[in-house]
C-alpha angles and dihedrals in degrees: 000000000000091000089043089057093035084063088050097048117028100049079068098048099037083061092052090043089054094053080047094050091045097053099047098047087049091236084122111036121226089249098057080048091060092051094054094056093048094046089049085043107044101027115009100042095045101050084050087060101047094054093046089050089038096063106016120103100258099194086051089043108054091042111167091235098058093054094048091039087054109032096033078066092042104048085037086061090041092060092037079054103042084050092041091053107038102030094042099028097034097233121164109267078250100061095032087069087052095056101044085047082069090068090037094057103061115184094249098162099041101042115004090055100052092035089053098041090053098051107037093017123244098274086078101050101095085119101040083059088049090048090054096035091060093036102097110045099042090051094044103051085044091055092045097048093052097045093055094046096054105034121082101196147034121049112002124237095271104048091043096051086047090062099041090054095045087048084043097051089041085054113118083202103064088025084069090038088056094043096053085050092048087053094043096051100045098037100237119187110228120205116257089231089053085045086050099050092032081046091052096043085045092057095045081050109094107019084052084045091050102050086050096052086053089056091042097058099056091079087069124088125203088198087099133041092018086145093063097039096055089050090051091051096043087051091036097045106033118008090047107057082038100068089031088062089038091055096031088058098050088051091057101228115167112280088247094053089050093046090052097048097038088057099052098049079062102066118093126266118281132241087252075078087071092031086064098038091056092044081061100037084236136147086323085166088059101038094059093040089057087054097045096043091036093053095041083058097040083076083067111034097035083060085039089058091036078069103048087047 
């Protein structure tokens, strides 16, 4: 059982610690680093989820109970932060919001998509693909709302959700998301030549995606906010996929559904969490520290989870 985990897990996280590696010993520069997100971002991902939202079942897909199983967890996890932090380590409302959004963004793409497709194959991810088709703007709307409503100074509610929807909507991520709907739905023949191209940028996707975000997080630091982000990992990595499973299960959804959601509310915040947090000017120190240490103990819990599914 424990090999057999091993071969799930560390394949993922030997290819983060190498962009990690790379980046520290100064055999890859800071600048190359840069290139290879923004290829996986703006062309491999999102021909990898095109091709996931053209072809999946939708109605099976964005079951209800799927959404409600999964975001009831993660907005759960987002109020028990924001309290946490401003009540127990004393942060502005403001900043506060910014923290608990941290356990509400899981990396879903980088890390819950390669995890999952290694451990239940890529034929039982329709509702990894929902999950990652919704993300963003759930989380974001939730963030936002609460932002505006706890805040008492900087853009006001209108402005700010004017510039969320126009990045949204400029998002290659979400671009390739609406036009695999658009195809789905309508039932638009591809040529074999566009599937084929589309086929070889979506498999560079994730390995490409993985070794970035290893470069990427050596610019955080855990020497500041290590109170919050313990916080955000023990919420993120534990309390989450537990009540996920916990609500998943009373909703009777089918074991392989559960085992697919549940996974993937284990994996460690995204770097949407500092995105958010910049957009804001809030609690930027803890918000890079959530993602760093979340994602360092994501190597053991999300294993620790592989074995009670």
């Amino acid at each position: 059982m424990l090999v057999e985990i091993l071969n799930i897990v560390a394949p993922v996280f030997i290819v983060v610690g190498a962009g990690y590696a790379a980046v520290r010993t100064g055999l890859v520069g800071v600048e190359p680093i840069d290139h290879l997100m923004k290829f996986a971002i703006t062309f491999a991902i999102p021909c990898l989820l095109f091709r996931a939202t053209s072809t999946i079942d939708l109605a099976a897909a964005f079951d209800w109970r799927i959404l409600v199983a999964y975001y009831g967890a993660a907005v759960t996890g987002f109020v028990l932060v924001y309290f946490i932090a401003t009540r127990g380590f004393k942060r502005r409302p403001g900043e506060g919001v910014a923290i608990g959004f941290a356990a509400l963004f899981s990396n879903l793409v980088l890390l819950g998509l390669p995890i999952s497709e290694r451990a239940w194959g890529v034929d039982t991810m329709a509702p990894n693909f929902a999950l990652v088709a919704v993300n963003a703007p759930i989380c974001y709307f939730v963030g936002i709302t609460a932002m505006e409503i706890l805040r008492a100074d900087g853009r006001n509610a209108a402005d700010t959700l004017r510039v969320v929807l126009t990045a949204m909507f400029r998002n290659s991520m979400m671009i390739g998301i609406g036009l695999g709907f658009i195809v789905n739905l309508g039932g638009i023949p591809l040529p074999a030549a566009l599937l084929a191209a589309v086929d070889l940028l979506a498999r560079a996707s994730l390995p490409v995606a993985l070794f970035a975000l290893g470069g990427v997080l050596t610019r955080y630091t855990l020497a500041k906010s290590l109170g919050e982000a313990s916080t955000v990992a023990t919420v993120s990595l534990l309390l989450q996929p537990a009540l996920t499973l916990l609500i998943a299960t009373q909703l009777e959804l089918p074991k392989q559904t559960i085992d697919s959601i549940v996974l993937m509310a284990a994996v460690a915040p995204g770097l949407n969490a500092y995105l958010f947090a910049s957009m804001y000017n809030r609690a930027l120190g803890a918000s890079a520290s959530s993602v760093l240490l979340s994602t360092l103990l994501s190597v053991f819990s999300v294993s620790a989870w592989l074995v009670i599914l």
